[in-house]
BAKE-964648 format. One record per residue (C-alpha): y, z, x; residue number from 1; chain. Coordinates in pm, 1 decimal. Example, Ala and Ser with C-alpha at 12.3 -4.5 7.8 and 13.67 -1.06 7.14 Angstrom:
2
R / -450.0 / 780.0 / 1230.0 / 1 / A
R / -106.0 / 714.0 / 1367.0 / 2 / A
This chain:
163
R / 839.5 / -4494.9 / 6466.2 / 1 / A
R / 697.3 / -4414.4 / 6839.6 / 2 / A
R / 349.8 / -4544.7 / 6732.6 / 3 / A
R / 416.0 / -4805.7 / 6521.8 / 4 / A
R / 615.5 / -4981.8 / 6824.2 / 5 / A
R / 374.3 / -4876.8 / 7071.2 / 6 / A
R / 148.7 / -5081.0 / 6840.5 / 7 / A
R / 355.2 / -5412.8 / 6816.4 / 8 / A
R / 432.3 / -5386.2 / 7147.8 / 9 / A
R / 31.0 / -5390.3 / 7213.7 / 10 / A
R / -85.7 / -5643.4 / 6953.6 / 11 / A
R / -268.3 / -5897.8 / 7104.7 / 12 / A
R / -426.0 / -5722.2 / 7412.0 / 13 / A
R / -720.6 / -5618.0 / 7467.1 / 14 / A
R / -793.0 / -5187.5 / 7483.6 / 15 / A
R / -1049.5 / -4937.4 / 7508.6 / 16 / A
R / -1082.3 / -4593.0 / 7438.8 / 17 / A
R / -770.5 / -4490.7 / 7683.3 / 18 / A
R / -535.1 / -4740.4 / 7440.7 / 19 / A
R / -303.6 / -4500.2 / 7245.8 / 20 / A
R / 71.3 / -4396.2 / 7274.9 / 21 / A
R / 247.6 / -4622.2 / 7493.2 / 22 / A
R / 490.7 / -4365.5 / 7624.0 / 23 / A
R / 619.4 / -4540.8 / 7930.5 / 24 / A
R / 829.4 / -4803.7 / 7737.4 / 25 / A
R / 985.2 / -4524.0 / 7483.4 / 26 / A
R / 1353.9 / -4589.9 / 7682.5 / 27 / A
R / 1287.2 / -5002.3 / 7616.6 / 28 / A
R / 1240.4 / -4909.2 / 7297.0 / 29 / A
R / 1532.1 / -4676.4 / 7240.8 / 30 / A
R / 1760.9 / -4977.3 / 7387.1 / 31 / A
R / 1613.9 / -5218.9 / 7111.0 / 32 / A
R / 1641.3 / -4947.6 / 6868.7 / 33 / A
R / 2004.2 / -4897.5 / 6951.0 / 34 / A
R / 2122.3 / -5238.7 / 6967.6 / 35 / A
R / 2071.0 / -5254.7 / 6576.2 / 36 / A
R / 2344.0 / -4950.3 / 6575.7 / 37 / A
R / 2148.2 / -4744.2 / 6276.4 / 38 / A
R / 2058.9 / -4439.4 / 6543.7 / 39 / A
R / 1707.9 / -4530.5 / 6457.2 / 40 / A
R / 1678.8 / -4453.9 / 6855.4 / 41 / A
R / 1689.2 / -4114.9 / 6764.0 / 42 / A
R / 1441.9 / -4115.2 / 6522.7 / 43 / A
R / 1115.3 / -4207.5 / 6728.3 / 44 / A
R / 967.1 / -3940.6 / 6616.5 / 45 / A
R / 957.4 / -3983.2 / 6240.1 / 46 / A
R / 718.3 / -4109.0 / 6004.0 / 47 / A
R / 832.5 / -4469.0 / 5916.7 / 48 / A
R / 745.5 / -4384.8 / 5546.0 / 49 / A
R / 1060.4 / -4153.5 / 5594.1 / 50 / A
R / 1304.3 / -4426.2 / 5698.7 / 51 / A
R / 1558.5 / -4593.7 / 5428.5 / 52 / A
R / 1444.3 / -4926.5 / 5301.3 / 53 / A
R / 1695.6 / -5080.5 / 5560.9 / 54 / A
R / 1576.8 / -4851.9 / 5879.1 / 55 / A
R / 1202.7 / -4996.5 / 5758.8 / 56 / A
R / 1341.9 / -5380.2 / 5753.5 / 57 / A
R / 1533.1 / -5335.9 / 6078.8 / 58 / A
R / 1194.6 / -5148.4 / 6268.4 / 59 / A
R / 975.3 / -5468.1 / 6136.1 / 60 / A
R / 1212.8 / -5710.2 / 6314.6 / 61 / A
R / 1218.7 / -5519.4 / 6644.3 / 62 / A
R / 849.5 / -5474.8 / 6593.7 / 63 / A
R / 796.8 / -5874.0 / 6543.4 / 64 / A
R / 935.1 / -5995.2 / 6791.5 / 65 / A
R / 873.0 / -5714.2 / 7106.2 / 66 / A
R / 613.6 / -5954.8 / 7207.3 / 67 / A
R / 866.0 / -6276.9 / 7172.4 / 68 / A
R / 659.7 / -6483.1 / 7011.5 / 69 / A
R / 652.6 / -6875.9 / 6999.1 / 70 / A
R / 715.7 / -6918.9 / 6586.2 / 71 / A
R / 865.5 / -6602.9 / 6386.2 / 72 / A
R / 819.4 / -6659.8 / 6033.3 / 73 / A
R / 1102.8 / -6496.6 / 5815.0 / 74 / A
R / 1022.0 / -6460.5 / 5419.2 / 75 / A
R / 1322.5 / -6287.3 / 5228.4 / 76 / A
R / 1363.4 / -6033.4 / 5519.7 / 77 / A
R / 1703.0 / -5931.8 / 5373.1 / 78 / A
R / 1592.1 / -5960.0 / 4984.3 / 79 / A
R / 1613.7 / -5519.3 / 4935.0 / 80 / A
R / 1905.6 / -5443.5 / 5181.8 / 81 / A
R / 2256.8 / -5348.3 / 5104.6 / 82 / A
R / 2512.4 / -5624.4 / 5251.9 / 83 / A
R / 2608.7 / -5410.9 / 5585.8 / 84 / A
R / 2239.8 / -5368.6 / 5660.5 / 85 / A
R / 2151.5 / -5749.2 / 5594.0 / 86 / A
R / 2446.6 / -5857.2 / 5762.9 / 87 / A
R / 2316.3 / -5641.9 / 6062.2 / 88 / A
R / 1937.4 / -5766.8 / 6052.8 / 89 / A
R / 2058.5 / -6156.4 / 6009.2 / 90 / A
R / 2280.8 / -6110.6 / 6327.6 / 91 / A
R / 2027.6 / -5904.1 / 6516.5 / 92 / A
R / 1771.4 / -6183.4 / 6399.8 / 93 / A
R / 1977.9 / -6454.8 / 6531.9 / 94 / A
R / 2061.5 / -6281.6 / 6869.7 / 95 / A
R / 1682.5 / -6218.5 / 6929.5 / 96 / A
R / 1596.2 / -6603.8 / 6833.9 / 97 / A
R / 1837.7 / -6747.2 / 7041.6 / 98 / A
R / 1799.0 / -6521.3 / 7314.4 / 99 / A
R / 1429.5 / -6602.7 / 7349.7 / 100 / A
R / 1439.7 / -6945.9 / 7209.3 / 101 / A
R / 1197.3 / -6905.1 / 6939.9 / 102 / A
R / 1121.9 / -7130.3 / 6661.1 / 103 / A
R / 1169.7 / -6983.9 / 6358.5 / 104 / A
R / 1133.3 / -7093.8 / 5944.5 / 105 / A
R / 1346.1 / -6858.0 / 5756.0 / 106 / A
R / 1301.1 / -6872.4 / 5375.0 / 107 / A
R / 1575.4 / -6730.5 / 5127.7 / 108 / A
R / 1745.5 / -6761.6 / 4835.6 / 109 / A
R / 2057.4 / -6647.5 / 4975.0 / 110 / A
R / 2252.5 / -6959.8 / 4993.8 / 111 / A
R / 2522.4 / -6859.0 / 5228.3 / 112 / A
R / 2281.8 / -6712.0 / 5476.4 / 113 / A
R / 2065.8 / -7040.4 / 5441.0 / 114 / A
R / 2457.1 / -7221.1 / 5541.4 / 115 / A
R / 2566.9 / -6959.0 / 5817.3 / 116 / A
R / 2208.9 / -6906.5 / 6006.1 / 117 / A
R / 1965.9 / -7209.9 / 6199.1 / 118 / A
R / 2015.0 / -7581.3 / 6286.6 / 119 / A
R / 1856.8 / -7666.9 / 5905.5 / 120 / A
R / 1895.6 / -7607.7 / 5602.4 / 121 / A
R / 1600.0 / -7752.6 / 5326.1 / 122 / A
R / 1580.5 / -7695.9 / 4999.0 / 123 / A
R / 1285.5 / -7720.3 / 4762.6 / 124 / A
R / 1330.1 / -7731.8 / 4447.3 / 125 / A
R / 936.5 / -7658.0 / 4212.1 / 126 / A
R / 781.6 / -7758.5 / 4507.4 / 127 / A
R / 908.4 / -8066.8 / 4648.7 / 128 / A
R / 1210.8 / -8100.3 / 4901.9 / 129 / A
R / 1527.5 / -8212.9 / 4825.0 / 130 / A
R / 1751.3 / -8160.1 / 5021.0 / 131 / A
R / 1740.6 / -8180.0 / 5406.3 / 132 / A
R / 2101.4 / -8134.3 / 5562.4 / 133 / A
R / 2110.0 / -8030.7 / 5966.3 / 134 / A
R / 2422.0 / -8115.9 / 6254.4 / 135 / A
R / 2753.0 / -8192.5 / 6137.8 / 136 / A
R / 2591.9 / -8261.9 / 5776.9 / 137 / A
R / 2509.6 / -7897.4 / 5778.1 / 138 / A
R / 2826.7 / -7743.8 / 5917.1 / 139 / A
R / 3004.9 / -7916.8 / 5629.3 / 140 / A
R / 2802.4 / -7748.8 / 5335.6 / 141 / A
R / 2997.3 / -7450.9 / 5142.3 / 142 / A
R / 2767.3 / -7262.0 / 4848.7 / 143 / A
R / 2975.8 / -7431.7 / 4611.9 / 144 / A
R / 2902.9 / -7772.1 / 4721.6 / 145 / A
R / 2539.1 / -7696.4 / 4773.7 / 146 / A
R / 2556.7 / -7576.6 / 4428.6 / 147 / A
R / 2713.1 / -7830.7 / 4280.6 / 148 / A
R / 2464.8 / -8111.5 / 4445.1 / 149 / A
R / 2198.4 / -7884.7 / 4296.2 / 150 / A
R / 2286.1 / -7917.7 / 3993.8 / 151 / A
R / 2294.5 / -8303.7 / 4006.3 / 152 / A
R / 1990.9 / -8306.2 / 4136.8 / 153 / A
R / 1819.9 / -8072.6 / 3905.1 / 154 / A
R / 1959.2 / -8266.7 / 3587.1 / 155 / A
R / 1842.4 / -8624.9 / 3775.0 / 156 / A
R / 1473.4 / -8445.5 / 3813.7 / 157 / A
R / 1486.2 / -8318.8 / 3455.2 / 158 / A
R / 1545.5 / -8647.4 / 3313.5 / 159 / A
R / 1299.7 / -8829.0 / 3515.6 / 160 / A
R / 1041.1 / -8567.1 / 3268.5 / 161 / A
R / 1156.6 / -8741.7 / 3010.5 / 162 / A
R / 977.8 / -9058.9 / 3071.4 / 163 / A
């Protein structure tokens, strides 16, 4: 865990045979570790292929964004994880975007999460967008509703193949 944030936390810089173990950050990265309240700031020492599923999603997050970078890119980060862990890594994720003001594109099929997370909220449906709700618009939308419109939409698209 150790070496794999040393390495995030170095991406991007320039090193020469003395780059290695970035050991004088290990408490910075037992307070990052700990704010995702998994104890995985006890684990620094263990192989990351040893870590639950969850521990692995919640390390790439830190690991992403330990340099705070201008655009994070989010694809399905919560897909694999039980509801406690994804409810953890979708707060932690907003806390760490809105703490450094970062631009960020989450993509997910989790409707509700797509409702409760971001400024906007677009929908493509085989490709093409249709759906664009953000503000008040957005605050509005339930997963029923979103569902419902959906469907309207889909059946308005699937007749348009008809002719």
């Amino acid at each position: 865990v150790l070496e794999n944030l040393s390495m995030a936390k170095n991406k991007g810089k320039k090193f020469d045979l003395t780059f290695g173990l970035d050991t004088k950050n290990i408490d910075f990265y037992k307070e990052q570790l700990a704010t995702l309240g998994l104890g995985l700031e006890n684990h620094l020492q263990t192989k990351v292929g040893m870590l639950s599923g969850g521990q692995r999603q919640c390390l790439s997050l830190i690991m992403s964004t330990l340099n705070h970078p201008d655009i994070l890119l989010l694809d399905e980060h919560t897909a694999a994880l039980d509801p406690q862990t994804s409810k953890i890594i979708m707060e932690k994720t907003e806390e760490i975007i809105r703490k450094n003001n970062i631009i960020s594109l989450m993509i997910t099929h989790n409707m509700q999460d797509a409702i409760d997370y971001g400024n906007r909220l677009i929908m493509l449906h085989k490709g093409e967008i249709i759906f664009d709700f953000k503000g008040e618009e957005k605050k509005q939308l339930t997963v029923k509703k979103l569902l419902e419109m959906f469907n309207q939409k889909d059946a308005q698209l699937s007749d348009k193949d008809l002719f």
